[in-house]
PyMOL Python script that loads the backbone (N, CA, C, O; Angstrom):
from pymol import cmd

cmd.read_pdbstr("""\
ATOM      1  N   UNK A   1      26.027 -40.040   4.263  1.00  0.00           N
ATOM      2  CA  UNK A   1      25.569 -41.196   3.540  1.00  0.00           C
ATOM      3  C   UNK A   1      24.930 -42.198   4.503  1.00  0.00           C
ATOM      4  O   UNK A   1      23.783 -42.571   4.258  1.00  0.00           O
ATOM      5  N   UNK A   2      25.580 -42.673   5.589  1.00  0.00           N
ATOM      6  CA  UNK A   2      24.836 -43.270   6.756  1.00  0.00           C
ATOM      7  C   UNK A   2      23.874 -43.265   7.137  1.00  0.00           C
ATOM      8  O   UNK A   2      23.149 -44.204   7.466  1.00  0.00           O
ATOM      9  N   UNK A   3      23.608 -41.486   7.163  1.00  0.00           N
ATOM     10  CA  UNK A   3      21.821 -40.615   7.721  1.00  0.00           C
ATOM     11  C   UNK A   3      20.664 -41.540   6.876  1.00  0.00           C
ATOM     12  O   UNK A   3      19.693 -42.193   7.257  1.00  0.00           O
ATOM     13  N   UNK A   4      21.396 -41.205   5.225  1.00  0.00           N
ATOM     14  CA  UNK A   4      20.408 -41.856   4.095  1.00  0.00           C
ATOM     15  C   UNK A   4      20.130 -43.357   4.270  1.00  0.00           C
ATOM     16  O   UNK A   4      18.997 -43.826   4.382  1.00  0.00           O
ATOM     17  N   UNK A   5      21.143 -43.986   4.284  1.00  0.00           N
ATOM     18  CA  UNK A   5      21.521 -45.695   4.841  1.00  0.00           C
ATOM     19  C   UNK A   5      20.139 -45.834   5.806  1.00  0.00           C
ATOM     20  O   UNK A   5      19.253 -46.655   5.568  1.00  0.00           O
ATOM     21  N   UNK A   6      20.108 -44.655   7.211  1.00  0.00           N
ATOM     22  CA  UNK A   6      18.817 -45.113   7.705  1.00  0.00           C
ATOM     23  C   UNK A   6      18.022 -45.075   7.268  1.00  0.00           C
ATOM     24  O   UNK A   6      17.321 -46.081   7.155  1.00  0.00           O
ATOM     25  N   UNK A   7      17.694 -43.959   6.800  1.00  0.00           N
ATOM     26  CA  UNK A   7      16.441 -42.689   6.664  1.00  0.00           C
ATOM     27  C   UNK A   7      16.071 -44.396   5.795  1.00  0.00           C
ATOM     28  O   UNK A   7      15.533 -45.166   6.591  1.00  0.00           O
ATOM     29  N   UNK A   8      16.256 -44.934   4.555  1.00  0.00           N
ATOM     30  CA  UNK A   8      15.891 -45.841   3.177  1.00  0.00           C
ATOM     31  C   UNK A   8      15.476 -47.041   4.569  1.00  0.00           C
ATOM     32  O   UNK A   8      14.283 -47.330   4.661  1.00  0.00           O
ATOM     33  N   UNK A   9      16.298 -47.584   5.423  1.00  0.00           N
ATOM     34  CA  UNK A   9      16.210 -48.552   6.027  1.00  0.00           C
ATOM     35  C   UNK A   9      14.841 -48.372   7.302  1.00  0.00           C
ATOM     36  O   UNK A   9      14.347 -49.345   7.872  1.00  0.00           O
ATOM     37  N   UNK A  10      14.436 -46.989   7.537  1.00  0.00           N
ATOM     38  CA  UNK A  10      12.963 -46.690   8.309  1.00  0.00           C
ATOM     39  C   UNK A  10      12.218 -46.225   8.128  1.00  0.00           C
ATOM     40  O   UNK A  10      11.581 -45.800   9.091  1.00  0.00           O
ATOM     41  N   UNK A  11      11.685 -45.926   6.618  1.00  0.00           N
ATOM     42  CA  UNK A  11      10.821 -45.353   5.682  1.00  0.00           C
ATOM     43  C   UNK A  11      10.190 -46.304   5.446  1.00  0.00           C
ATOM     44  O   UNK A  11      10.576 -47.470   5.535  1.00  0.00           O
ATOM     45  N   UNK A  12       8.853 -45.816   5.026  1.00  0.00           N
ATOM     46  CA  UNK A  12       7.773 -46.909   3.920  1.00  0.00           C
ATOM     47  C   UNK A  12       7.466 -46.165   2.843  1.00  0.00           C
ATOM     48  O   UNK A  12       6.498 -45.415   2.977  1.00  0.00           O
ATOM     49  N   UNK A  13       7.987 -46.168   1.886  1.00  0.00           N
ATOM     50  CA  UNK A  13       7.113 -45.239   0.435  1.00  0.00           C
ATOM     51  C   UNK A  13       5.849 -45.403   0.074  1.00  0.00           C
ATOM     52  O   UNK A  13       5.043 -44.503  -0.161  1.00  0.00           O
ATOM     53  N   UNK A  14       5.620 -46.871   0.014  1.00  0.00           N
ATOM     54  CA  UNK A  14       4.922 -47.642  -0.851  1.00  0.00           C
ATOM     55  C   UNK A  14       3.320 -47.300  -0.015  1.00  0.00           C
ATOM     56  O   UNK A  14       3.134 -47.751   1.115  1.00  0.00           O
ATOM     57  N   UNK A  15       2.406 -46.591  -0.620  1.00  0.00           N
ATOM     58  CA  UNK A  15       0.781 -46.525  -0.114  1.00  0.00           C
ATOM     59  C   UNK A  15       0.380 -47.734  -0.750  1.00  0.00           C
ATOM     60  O   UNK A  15       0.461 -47.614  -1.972  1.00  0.00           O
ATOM     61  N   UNK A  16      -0.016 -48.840  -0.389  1.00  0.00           N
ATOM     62  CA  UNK A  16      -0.375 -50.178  -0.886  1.00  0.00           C
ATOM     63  C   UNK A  16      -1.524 -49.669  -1.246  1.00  0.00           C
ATOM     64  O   UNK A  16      -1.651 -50.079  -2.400  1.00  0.00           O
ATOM     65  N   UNK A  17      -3.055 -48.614  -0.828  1.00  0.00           N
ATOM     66  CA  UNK A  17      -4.064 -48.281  -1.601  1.00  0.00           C
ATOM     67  C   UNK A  17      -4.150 -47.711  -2.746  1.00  0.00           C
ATOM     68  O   UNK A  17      -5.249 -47.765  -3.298  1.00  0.00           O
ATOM     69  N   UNK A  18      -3.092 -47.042  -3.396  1.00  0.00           N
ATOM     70  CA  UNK A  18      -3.303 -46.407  -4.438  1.00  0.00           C
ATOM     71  C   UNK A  18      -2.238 -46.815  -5.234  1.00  0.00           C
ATOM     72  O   UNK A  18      -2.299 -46.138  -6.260  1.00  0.00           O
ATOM     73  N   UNK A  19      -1.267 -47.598  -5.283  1.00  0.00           N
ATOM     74  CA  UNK A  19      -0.536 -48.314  -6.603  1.00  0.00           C
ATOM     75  C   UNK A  19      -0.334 -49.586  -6.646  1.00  0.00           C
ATOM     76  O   UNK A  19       0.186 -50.233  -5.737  1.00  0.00           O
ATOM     77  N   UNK A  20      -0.731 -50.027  -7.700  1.00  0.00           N
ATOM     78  CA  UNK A  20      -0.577 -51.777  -7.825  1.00  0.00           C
ATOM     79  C   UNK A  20       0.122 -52.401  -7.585  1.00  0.00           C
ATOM     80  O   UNK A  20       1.102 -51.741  -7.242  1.00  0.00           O
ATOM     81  N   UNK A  21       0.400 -53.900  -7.495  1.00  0.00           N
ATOM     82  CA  UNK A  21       1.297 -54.729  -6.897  1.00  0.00           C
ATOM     83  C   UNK A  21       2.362 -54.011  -7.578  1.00  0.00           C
ATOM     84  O   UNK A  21       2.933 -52.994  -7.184  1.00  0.00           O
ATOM     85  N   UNK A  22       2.560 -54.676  -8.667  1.00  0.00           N
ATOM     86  CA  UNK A  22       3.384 -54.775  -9.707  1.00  0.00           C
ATOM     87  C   UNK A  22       4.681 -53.627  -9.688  1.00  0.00           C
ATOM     88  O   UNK A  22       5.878 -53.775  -9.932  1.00  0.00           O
ATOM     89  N   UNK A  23       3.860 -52.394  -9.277  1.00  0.00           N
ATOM     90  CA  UNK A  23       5.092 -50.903  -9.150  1.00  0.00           C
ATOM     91  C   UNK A  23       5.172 -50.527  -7.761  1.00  0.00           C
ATOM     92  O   UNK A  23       5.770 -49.635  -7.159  1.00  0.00           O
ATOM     93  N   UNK A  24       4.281 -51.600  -7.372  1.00  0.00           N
ATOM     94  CA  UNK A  24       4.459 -51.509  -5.746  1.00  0.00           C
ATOM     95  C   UNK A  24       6.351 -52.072  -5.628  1.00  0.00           C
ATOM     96  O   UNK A  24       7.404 -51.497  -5.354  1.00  0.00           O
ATOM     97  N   UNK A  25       5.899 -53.669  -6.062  1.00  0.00           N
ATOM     98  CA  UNK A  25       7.215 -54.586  -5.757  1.00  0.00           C
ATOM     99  C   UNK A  25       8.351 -53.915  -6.292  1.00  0.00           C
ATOM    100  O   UNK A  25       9.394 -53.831  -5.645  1.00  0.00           O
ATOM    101  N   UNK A  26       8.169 -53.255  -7.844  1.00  0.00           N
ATOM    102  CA  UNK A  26       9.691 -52.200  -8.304  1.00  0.00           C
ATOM    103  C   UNK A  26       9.754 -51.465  -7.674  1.00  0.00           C
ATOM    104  O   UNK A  26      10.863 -51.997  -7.627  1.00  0.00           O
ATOM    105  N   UNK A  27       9.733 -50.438  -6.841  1.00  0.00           N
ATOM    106  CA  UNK A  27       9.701 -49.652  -6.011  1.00  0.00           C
ATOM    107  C   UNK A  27      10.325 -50.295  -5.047  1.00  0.00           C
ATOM    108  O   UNK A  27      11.549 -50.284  -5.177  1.00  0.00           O
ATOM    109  N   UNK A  28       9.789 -51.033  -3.826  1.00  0.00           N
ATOM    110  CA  UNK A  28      10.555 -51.591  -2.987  1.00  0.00           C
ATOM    111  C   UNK A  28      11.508 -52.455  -3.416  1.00  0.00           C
ATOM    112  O   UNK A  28      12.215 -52.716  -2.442  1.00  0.00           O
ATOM    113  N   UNK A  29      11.976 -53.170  -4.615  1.00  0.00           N
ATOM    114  CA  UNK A  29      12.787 -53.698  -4.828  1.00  0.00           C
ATOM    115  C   UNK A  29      14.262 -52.273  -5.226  1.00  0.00           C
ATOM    116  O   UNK A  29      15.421 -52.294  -4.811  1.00  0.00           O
ATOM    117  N   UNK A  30      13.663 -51.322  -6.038  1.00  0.00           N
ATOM    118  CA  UNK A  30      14.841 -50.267  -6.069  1.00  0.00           C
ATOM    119  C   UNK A  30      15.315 -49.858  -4.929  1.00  0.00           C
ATOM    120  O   UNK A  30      16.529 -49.944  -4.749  1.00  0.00           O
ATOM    121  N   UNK A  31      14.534 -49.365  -3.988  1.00  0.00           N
ATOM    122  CA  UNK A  31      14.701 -48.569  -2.786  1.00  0.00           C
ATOM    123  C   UNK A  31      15.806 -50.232  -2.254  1.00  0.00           C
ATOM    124  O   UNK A  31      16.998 -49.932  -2.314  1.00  0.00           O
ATOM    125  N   UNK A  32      15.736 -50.727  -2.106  1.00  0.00           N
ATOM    126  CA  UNK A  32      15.995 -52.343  -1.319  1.00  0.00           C
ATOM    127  C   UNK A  32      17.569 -52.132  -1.591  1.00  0.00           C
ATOM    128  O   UNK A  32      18.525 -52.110  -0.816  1.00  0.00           O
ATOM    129  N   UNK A  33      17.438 -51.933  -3.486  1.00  0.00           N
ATOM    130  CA  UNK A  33      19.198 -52.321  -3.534  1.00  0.00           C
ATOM    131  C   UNK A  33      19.472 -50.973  -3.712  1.00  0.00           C
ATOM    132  O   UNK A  33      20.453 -50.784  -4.431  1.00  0.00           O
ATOM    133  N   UNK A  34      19.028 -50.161  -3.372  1.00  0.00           N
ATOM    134  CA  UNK A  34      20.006 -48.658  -3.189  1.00  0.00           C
ATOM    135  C   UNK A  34      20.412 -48.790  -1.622  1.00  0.00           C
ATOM    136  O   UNK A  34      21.598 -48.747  -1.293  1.00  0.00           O
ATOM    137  N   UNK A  35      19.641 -48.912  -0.921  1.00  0.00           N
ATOM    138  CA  UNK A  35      20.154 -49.300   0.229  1.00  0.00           C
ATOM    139  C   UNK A  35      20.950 -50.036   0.825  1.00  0.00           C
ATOM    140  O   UNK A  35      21.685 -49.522   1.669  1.00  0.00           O
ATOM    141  N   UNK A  36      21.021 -51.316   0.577  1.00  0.00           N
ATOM    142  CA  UNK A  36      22.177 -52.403   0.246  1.00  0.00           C
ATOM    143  C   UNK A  36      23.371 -51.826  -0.291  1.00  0.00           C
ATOM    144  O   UNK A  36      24.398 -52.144   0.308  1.00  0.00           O
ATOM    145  N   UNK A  37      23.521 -50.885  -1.491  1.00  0.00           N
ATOM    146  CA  UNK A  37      24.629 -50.679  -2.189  1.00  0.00           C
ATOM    147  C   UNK A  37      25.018 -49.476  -1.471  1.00  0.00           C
ATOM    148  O   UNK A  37      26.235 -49.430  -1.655  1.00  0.00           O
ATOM    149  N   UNK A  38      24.626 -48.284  -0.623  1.00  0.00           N
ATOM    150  CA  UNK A  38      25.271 -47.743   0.184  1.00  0.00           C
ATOM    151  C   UNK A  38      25.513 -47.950   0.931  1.00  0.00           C
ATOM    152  O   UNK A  38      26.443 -47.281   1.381  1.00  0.00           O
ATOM    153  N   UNK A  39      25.000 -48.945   1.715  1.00  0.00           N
ATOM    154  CA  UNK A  39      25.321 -49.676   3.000  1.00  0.00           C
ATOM    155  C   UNK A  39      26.850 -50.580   2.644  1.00  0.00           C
ATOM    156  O   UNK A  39      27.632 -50.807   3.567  1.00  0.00           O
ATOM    157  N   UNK A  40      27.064 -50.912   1.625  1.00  0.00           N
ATOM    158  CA  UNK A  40      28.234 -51.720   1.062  1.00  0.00           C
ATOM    159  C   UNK A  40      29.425 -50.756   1.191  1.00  0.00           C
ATOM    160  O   UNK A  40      30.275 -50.917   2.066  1.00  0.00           O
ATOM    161  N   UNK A  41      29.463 -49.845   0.384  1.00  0.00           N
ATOM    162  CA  UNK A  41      29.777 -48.914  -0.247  1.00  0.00           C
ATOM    163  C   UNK A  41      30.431 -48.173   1.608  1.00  0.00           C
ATOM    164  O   UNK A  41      31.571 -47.810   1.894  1.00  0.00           O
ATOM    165  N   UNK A  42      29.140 -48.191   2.526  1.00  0.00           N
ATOM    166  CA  UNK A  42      29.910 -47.348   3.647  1.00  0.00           C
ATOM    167  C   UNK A  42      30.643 -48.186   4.043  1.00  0.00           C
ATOM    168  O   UNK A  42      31.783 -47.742   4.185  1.00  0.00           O
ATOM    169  N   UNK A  43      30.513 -49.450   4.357  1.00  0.00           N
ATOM    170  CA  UNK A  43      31.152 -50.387   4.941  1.00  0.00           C
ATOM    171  C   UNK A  43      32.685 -50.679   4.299  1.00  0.00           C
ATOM    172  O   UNK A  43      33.604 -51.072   5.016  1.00  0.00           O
ATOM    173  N   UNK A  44      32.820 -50.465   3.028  1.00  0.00           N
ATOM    174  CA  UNK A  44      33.922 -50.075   2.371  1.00  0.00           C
ATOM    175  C   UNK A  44      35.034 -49.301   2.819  1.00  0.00           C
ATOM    176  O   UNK A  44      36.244 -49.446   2.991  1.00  0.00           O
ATOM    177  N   UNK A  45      34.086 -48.353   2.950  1.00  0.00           N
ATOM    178  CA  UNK A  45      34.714 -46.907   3.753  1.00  0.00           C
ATOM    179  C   UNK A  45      35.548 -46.964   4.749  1.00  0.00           C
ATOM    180  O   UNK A  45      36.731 -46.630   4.816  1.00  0.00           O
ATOM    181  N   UNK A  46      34.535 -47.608   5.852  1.00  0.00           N
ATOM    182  CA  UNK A  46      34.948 -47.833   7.560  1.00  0.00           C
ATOM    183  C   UNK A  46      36.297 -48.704   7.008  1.00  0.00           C
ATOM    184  O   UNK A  46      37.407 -48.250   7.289  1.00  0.00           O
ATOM    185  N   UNK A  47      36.208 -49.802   6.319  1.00  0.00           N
ATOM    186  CA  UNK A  47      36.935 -50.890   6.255  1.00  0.00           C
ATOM    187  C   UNK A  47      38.348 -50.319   5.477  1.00  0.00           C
ATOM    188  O   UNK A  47      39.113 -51.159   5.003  1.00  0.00           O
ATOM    189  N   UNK A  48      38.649 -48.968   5.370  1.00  0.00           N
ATOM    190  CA  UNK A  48      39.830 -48.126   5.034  1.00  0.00           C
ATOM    191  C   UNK A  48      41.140 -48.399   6.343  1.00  0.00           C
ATOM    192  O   UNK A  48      42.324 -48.099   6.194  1.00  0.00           O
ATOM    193  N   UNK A  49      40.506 -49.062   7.648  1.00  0.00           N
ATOM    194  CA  UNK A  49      41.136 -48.616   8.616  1.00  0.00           C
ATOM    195  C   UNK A  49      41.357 -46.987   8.851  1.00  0.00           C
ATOM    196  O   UNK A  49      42.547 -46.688   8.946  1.00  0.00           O
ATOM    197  N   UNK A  50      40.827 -46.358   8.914  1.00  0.00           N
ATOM    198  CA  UNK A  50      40.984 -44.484   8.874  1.00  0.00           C
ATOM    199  C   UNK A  50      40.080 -44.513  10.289  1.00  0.00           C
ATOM    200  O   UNK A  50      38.882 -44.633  10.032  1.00  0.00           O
ATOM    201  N   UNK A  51      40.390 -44.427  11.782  1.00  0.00           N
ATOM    202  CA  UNK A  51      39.932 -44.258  12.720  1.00  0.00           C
ATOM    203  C   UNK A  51      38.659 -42.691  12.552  1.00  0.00           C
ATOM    204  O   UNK A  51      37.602 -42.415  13.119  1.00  0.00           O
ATOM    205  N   UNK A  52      39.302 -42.163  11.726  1.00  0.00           N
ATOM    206  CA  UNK A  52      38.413 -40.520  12.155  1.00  0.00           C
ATOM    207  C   UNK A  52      37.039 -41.267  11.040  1.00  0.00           C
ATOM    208  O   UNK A  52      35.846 -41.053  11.258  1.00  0.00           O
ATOM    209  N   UNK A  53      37.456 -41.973  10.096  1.00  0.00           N
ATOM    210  CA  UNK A  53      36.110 -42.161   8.909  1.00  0.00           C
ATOM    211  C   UNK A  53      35.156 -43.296   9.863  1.00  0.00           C
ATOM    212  O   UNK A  53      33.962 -43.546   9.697  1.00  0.00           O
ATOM    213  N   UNK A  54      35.705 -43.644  10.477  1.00  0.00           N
ATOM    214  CA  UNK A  54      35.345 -45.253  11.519  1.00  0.00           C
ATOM    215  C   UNK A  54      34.089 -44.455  12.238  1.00  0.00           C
ATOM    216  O   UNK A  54      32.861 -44.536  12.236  1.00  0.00           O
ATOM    217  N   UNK A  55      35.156 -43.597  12.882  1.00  0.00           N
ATOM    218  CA  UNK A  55      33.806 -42.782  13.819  1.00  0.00           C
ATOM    219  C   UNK A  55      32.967 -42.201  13.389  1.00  0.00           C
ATOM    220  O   UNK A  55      31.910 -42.379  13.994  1.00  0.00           O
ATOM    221  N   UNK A  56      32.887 -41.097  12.026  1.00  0.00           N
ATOM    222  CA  UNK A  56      31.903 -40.709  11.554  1.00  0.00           C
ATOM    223  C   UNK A  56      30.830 -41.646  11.230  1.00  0.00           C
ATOM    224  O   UNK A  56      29.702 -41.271  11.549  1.00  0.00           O
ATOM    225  N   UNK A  57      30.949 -42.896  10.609  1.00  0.00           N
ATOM    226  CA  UNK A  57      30.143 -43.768  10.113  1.00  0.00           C
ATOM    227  C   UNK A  57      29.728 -44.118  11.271  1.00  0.00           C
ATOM    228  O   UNK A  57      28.506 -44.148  11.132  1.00  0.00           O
ATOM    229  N   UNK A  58      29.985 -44.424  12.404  1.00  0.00           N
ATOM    230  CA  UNK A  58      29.182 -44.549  13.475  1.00  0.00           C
ATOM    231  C   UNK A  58      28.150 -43.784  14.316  1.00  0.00           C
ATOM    232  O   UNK A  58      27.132 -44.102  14.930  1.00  0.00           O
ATOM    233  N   UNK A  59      28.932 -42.464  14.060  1.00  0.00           N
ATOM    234  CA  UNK A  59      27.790 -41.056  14.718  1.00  0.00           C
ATOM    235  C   UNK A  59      26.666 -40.359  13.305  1.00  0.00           C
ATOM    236  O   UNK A  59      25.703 -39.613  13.480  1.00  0.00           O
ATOM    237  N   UNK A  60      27.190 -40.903  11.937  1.00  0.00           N
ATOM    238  CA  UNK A  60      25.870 -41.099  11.262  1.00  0.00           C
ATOM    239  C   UNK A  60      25.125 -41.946  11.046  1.00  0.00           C
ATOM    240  O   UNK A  60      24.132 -41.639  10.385  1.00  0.00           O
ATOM    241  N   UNK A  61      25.259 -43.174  11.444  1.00  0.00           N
ATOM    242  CA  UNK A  61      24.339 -44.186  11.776  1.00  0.00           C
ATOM    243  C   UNK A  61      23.641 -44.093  12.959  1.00  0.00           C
ATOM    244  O   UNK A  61      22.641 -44.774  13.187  1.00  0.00           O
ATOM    245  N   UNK A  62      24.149 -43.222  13.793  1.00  0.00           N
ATOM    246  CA  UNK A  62      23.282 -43.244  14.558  1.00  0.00           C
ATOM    247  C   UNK A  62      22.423 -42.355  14.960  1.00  0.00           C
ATOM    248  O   UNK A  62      21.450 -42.554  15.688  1.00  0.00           O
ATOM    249  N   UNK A  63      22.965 -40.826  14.236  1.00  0.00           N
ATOM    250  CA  UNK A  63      22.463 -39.529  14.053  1.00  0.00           C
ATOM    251  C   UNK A  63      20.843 -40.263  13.154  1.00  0.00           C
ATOM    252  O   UNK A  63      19.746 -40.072  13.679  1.00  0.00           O
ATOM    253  N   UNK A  64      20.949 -40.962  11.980  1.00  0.00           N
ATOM    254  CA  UNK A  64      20.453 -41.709  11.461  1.00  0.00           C
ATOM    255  C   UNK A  64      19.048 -42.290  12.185  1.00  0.00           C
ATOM    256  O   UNK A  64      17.917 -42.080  11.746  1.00  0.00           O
ATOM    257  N   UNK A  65      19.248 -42.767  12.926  1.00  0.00           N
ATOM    258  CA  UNK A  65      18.617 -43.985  14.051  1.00  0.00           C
ATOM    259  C   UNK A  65      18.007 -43.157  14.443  1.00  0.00           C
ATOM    260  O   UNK A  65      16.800 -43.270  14.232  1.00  0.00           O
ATOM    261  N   UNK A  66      18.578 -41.644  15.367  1.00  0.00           N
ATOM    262  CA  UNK A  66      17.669 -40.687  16.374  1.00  0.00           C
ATOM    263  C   UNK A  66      17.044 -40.530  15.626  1.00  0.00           C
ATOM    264  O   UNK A  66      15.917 -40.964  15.867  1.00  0.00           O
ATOM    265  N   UNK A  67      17.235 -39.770  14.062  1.00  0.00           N
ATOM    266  CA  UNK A  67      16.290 -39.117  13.305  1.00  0.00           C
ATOM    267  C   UNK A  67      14.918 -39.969  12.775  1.00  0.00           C
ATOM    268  O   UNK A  67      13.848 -39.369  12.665  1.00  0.00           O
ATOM    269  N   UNK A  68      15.025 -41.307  12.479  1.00  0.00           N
ATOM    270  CA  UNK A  68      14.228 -41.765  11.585  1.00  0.00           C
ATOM    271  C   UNK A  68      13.962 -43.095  12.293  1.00  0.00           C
ATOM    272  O   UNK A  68      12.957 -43.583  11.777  1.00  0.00           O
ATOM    273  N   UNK A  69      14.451 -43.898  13.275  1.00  0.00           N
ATOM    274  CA  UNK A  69      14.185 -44.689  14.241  1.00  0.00           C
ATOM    275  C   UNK A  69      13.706 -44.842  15.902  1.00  0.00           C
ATOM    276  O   UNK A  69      13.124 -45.681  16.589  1.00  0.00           O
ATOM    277  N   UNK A  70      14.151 -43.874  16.036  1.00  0.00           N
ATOM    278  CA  UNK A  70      13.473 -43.369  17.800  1.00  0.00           C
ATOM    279  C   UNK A  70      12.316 -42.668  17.254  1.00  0.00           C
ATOM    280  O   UNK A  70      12.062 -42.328  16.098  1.00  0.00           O
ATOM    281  N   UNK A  71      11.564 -42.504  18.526  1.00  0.00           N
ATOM    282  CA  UNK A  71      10.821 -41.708  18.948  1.00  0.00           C
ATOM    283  C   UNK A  71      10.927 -40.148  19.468  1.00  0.00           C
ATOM    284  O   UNK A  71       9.896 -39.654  19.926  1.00  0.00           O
ATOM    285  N   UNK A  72      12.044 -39.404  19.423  1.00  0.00           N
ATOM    286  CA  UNK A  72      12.583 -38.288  19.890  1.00  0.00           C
ATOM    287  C   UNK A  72      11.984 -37.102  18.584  1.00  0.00           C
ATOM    288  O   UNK A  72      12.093 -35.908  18.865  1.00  0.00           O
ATOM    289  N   UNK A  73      11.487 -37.410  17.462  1.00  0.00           N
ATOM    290  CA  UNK A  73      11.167 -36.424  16.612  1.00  0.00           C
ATOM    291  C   UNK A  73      10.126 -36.994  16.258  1.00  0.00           C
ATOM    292  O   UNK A  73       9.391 -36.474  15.419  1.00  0.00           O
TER     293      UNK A  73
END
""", "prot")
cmd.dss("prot")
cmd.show_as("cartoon", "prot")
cmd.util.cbc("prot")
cmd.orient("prot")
């Protein structure tokens, strides 16, 4: 869920040449609070105190980051 958390948080969907404002802004406004609400939702998670869930959410945020924020792919 983290991976996705990035992947939504370093993506651009939106081709501003070929769809109008209007389904431009719904679009980034959906994508906006799906992101927000898994990002909540993980933070939930971590906030279990569960050391092993702690760490995963950290090595998929950042598995996350390599994939869709560096430069390495």
């Amino acid at each position: 869920m983290t991976i996705f958390v990035e992947f939504l948080s370093r993506s651009n969907y939106v081709n501003k040449s070929h769809v109008d404002h209007v389904t431009s802004g719904l679009l980034q406004t959906t994508l906006s609070g799906l992101r927000i609400g898994l990002a909540y939702v993980v933070m939930l998670v971590v906030m279990s105190f569960n050391g092993c869930v702690f760490l995963v959410g950290i090595v998929g945020h950042s598995l996350g980051f390599l994939y869709f924020g560096s430069r390495v792919f």
